[in-house]
FIPA-309782 format. One line per 10 residues: number of its first residue (from 1); for each residue x, z, y of N, C-alpha, C. Coordinates in pm, whole numbers, plus 50000, padded with zeros to 5 digits. Layout:
<sites>
NUM) X Z Y X Z Y X Z Y | ...
</sites>
This chain:
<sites>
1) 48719 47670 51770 48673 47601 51648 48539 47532 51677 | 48516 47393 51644 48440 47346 51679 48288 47362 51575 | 48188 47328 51592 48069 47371 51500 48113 47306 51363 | 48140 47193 51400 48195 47069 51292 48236 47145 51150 | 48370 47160 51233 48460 47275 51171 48442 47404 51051 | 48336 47444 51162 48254 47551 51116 48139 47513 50904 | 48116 47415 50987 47990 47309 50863 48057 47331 50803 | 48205 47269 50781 48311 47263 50683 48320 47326 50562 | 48376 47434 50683 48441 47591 50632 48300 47648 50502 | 48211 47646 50592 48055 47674 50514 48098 47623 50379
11) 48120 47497 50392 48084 47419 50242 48176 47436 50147 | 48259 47564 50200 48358 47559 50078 48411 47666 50074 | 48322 47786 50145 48286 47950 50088 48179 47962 50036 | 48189 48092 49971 48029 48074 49893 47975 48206 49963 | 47888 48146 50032 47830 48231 50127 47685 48287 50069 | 47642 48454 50166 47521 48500 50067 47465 48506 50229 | 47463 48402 50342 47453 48453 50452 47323 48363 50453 | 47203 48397 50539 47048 48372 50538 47073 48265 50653 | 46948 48151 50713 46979 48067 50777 47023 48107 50885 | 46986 48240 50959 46974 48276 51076 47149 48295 51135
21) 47190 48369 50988 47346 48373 51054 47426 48264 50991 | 47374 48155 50974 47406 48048 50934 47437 47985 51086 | 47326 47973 51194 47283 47906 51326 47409 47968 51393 | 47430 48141 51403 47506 48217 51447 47648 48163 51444 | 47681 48159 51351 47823 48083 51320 47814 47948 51377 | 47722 47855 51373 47756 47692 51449 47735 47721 51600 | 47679 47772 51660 47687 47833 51764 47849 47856 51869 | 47906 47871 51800 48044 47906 51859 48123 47731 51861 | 48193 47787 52048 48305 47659 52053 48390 47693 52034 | 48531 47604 52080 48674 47691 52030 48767 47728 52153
31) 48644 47797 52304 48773 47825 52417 48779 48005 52432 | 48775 48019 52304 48780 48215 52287 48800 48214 52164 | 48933 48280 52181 48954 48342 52023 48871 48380 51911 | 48871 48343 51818 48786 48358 51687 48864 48452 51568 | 48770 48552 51558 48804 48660 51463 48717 48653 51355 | 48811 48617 51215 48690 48645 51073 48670 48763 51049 | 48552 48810 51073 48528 48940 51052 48485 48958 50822 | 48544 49041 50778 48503 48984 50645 48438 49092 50602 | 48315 49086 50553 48218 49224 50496 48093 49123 50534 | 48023 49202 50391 47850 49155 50385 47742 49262 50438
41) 47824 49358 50516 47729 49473 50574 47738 49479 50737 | 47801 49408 50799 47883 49403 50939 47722 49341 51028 | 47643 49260 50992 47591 49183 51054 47464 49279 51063 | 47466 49360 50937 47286 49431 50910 47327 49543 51063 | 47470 49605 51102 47487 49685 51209 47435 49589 51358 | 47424 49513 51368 47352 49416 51470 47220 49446 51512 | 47149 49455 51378 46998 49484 51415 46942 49633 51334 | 47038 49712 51336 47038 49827 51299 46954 49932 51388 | 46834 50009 51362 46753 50070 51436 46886 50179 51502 | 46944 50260 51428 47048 50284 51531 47157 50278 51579
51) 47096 50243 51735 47173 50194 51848 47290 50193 51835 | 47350 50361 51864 47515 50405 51816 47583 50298 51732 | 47496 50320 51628 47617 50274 51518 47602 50089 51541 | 47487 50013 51582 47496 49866 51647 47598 49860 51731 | 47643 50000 51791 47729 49925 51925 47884 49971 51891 | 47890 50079 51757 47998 50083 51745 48047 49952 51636 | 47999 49832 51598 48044 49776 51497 48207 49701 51576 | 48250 49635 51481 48408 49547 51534 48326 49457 51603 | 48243 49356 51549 48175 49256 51642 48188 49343 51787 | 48157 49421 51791 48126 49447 51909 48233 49480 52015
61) 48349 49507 51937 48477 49546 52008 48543 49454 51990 | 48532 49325 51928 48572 49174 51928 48525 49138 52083 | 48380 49106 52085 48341 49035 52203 48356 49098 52322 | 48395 49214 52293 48420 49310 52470 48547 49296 52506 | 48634 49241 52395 48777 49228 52413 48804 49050 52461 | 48691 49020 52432 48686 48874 52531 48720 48745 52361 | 48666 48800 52260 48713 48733 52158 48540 48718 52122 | 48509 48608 52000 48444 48559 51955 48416 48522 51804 | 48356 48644 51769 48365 48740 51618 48246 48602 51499 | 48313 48583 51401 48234 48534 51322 48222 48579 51153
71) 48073 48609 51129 48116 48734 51036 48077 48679 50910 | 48171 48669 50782 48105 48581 50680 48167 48708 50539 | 48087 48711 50458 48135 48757 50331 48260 48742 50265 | 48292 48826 50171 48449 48828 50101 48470 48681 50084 | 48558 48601 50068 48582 48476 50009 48624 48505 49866 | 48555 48433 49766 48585 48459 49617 48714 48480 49589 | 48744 48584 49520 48906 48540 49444 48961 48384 49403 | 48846 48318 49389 48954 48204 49295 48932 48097 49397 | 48923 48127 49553 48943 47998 49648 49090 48002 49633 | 49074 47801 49596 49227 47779 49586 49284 47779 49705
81) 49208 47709 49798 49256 47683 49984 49254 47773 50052 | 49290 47968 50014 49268 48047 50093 49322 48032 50256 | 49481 47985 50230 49503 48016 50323 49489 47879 50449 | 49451 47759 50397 49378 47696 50505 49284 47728 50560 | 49186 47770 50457 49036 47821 50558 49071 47935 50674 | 49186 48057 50636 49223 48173 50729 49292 48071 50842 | 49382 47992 50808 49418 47932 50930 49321 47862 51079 | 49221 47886 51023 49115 47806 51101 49050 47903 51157 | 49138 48030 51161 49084 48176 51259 49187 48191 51347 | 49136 48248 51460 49285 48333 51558 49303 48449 51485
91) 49208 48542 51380 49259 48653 51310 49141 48678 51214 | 49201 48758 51158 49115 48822 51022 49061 49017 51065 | 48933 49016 51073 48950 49153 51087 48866 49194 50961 | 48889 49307 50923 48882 49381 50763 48816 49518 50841 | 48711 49527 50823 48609 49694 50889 48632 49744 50742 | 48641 49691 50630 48663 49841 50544 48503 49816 50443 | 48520 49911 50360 48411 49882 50254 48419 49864 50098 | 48352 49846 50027 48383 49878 49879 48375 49700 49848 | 48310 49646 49957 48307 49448 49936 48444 49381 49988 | 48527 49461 50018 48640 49426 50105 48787 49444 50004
101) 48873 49368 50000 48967 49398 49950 49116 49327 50016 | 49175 49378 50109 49235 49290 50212 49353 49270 50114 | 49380 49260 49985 49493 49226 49948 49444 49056 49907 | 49303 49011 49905 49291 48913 49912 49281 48778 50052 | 49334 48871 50125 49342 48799 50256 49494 48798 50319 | 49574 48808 50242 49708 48825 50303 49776 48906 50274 | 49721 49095 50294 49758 49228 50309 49896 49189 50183 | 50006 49259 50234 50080 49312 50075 50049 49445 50050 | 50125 49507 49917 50106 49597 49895 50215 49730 49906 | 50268 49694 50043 50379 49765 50079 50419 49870 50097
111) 50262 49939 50147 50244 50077 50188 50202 50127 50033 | 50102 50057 49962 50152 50162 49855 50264 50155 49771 | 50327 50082 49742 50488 50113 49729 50575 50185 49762 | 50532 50207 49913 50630 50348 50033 50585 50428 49943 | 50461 50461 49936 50332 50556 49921 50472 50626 49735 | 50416 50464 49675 50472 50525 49540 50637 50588 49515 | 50679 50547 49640 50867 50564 49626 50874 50741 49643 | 50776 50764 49731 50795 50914 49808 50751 50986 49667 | 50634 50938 49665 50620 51036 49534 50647 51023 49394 | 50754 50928 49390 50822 50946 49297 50937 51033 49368
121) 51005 51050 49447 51081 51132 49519 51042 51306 49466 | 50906 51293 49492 50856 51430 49492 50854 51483 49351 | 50803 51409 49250 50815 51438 49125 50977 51485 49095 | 51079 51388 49075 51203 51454 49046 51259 51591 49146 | 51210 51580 49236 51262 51704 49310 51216 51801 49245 | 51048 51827 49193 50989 51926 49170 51045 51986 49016 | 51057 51822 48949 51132 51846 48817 51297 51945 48750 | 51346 51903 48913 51504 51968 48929 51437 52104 48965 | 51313 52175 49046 51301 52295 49109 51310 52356 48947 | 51193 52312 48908 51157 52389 48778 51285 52410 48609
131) 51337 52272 48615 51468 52307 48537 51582 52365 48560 | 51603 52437 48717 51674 52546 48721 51636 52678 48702 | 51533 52669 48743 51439 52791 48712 51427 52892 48584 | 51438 52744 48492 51401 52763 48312 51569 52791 48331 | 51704 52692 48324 51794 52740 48318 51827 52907 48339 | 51795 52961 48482 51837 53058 48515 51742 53212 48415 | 51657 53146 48391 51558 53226 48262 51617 53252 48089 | 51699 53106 48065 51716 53110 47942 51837 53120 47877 | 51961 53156 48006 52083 53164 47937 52114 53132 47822 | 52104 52998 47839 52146 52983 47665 52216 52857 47691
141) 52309 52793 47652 52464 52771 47690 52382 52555 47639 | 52332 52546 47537 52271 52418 47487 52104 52437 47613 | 52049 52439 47662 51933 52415 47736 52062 52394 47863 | 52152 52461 47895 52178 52476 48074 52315 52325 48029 | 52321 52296 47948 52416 52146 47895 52334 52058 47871 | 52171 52023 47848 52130 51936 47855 52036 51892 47994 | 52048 52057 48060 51979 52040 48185 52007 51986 48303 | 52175 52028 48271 52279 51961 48377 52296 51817 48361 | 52291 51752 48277 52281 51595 48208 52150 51534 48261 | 52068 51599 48278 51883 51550 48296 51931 51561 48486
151) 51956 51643 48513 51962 51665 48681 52049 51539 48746 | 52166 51537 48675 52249 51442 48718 52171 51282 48694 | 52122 51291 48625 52030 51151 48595 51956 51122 48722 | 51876 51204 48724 51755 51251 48799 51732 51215 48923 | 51938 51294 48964 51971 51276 49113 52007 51152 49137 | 52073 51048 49028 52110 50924 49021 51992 50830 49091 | 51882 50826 49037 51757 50803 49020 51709 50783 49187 | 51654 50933 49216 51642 51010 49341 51739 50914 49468 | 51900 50891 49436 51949 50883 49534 51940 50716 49571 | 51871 50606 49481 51840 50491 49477 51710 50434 49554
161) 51630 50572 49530 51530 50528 49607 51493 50636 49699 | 51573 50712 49760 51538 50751 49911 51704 50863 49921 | 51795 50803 50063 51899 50821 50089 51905 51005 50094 | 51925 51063 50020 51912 51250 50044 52049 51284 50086 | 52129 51224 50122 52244 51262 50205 52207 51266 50358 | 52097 51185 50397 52125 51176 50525 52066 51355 50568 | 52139 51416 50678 52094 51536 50734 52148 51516 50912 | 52131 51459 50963 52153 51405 51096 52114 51242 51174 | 52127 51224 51255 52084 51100 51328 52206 51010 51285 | 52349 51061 51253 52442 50993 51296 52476 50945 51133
171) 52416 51025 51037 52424 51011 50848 52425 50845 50839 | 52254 50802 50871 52259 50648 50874 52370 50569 50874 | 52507 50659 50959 52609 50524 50963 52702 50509 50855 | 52657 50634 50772 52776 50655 50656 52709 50644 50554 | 52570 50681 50532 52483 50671 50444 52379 50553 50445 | 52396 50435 50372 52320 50315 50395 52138 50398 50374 | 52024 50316 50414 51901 50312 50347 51848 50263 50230 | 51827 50342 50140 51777 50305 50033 51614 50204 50041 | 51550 50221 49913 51429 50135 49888 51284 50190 50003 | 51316 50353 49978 51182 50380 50043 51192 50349 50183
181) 51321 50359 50247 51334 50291 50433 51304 50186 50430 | 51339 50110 50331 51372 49963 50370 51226 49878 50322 | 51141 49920 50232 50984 49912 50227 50932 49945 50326 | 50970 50044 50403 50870 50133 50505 50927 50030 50675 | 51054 50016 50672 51071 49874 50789 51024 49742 50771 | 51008 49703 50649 50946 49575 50600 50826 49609 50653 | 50729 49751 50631 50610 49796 50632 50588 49753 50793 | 50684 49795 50898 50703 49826 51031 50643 49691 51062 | 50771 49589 51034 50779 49494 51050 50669 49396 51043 | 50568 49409 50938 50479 49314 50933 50357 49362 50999
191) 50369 49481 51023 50219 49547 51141 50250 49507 51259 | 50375 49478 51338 50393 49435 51457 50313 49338 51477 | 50330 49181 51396 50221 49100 51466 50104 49074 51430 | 50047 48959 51455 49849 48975 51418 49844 48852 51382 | 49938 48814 51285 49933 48710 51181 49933 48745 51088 | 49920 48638 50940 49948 48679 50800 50148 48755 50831 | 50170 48779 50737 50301 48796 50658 50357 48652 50647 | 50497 48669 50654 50552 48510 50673 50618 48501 50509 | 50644 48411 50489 50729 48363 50336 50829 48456 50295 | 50902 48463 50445 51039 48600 50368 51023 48675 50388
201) 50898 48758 50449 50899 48889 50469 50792 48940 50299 | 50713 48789 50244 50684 48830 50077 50776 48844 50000 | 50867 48731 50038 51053 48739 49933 51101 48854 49922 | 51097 48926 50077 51201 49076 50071 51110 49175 50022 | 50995 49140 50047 50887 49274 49907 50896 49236 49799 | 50893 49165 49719 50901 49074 49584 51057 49138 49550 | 51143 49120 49601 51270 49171 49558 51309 49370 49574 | 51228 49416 49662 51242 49571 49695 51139 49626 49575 | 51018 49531 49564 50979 49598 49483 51017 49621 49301 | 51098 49467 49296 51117 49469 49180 51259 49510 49158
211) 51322 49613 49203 51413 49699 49240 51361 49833 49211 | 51225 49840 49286 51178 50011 49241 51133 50033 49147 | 51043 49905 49101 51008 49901 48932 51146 49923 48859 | 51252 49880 48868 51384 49915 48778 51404 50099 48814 | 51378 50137 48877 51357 50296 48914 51319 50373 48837 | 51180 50271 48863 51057 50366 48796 51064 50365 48626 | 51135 50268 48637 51113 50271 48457 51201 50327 48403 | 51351 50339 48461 51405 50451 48433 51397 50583 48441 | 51308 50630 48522 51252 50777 48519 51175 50808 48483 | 51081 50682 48385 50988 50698 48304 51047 50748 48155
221) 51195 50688 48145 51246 50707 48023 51295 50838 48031 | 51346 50839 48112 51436 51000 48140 51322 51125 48104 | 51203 51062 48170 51040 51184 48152 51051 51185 47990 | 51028 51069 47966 50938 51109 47827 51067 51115 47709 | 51216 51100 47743 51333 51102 47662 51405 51254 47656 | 51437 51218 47807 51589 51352 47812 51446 51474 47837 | 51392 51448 47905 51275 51594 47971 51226 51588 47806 | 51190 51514 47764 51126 51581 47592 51224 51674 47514 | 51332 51593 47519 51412 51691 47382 51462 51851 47494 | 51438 51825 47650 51484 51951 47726 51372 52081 47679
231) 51253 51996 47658 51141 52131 47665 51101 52202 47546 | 51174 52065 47436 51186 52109 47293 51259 52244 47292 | 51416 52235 47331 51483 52366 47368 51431 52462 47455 | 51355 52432 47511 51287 52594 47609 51161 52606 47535 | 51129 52510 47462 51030 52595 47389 51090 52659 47268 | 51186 52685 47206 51244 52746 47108 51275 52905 47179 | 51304 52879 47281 51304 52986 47350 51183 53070 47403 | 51098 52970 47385 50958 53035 47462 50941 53031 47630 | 50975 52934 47657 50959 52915 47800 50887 52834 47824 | 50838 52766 47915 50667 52759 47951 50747 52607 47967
241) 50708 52505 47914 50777 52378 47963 50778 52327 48124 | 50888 52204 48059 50923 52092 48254 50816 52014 48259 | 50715 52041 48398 50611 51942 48398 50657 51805 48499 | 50658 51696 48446 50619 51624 48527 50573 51543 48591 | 50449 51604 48633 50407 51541 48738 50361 51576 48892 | 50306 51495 48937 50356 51506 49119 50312 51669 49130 | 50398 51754 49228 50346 51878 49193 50183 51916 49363 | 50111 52005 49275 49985 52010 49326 49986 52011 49477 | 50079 52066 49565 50057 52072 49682 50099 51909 49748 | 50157 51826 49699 50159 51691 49689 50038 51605 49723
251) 49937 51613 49570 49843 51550 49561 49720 51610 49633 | 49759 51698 49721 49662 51784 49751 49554 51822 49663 | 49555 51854 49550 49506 51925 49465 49509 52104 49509
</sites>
């Protein structure tokens, strides 16, 4: 990237950067890879009294890797030209921080989607532990007929977004992958290279996800519908109600 280039780019981020790392940035030609480093704290590790932590910054494992780190603040949410200005990098690196938000630089939100599929997984499982439980407590012929109706839902639910048949290597061939595999290979898929995300690999999240939202909102109904009028009946009985939510060894609580 040429300094030129660089002027450019300047004039159309809104930068909180002082003259000095102003010079820093025109400074650079374009025969070494260029990494946007993005954070407003990256540069103060440069002239940081300690050493350690100056030499552990990314700059620093940029330029030892034979690349040529240029470090500028978040770019506002409302740049319309995001993704021209990123194009005018060999990469984006993200050190992390409370000024950082890499879903504005490309990132999707894929992993927490995996993140949310599993534990929605975990919730209905824990939900089925505990309504057999109450069943096998309350012999009573109306709770173990509406419990069996809530489970079968449940498992409906459950078996849409993560395959629970499979129990072998060889299941896969009889048992397709549901939402949480097929988020979590999309997931695979876009960490392999050290570009943005391409057009269809947003299409096939845009469509998986709005698949698990149809999930989720049905087991939102099932929570606050069939699980309500279930706990109504175990509480007539006096049984300690169906909780659900994610259970504690989960959330690490």
């Amino acid at each position: 990237m040429k300094a030129a280039s660089i002027k450019s780019l300047q004039a159309r981020v809104v930068l909180t950067a002082n003259e000095k790392e102003l010079a820093f940035l025109e400074g650079y030609a374009e025969q070494l890879p260029m990494l946007f480093i993005v954070s407003e704290v990256v540069l103060g590790s440069v002239e940081s009294d300690d050493e350690a932590h100056a030499e552990a910054g990314p700059h620093i494992a940029i330029e030892r890797a034979g690349g040529q780190p240029v470090v500028l603040p978040p770019l506002p949410a409302t740049l319309d030209d995001l993704a021209d200005v990123l194009s005018r990098f060999d990469g984006v690196c993200l050190p992390g921080g409370p000024d950082v938000d890499p879903h504005r630089y490309g990132a999707t939100e894929t992993d927490e989607r995996v993140n949310a599929a599993n534990e929605a997984v975990l919730r209905i499982r824990s939900v089925k532990d505990q309504i057999n439980a109450r069943v096998a407590k309350a012999n009573d012929a109306a709770i173990k007929t509406a419990a069996e109706s809530l489970v079968e839902k449940l498992t409906s639910v459950e078996g849409e977004i993560y395959q629970y048949r499979n129990r072998s290597s060889q299941d896969p061939l009889n048992y397709p992958i549901r939402l949480n595999n097929k988020l979590a290979a999309l997931q695979g898929l876009v960490e392999i290279g050290d570009v943005k995300p391409t057009d269809q690999s947003y299409a096939v999240f845009k469509e998986l996800s709005a698949r698990l939202d149809k999930q989720f909102g049905q087991l939102d109904s099932l929570f606050s519908i069939d699980l309500a009028n279930l706990n109504k009946l175990l509480q007539r009985k006096k049984l300690e109600p169906v909780k659900d939510t994610l259970p504690p060894e989960a959330d690490g609580k």
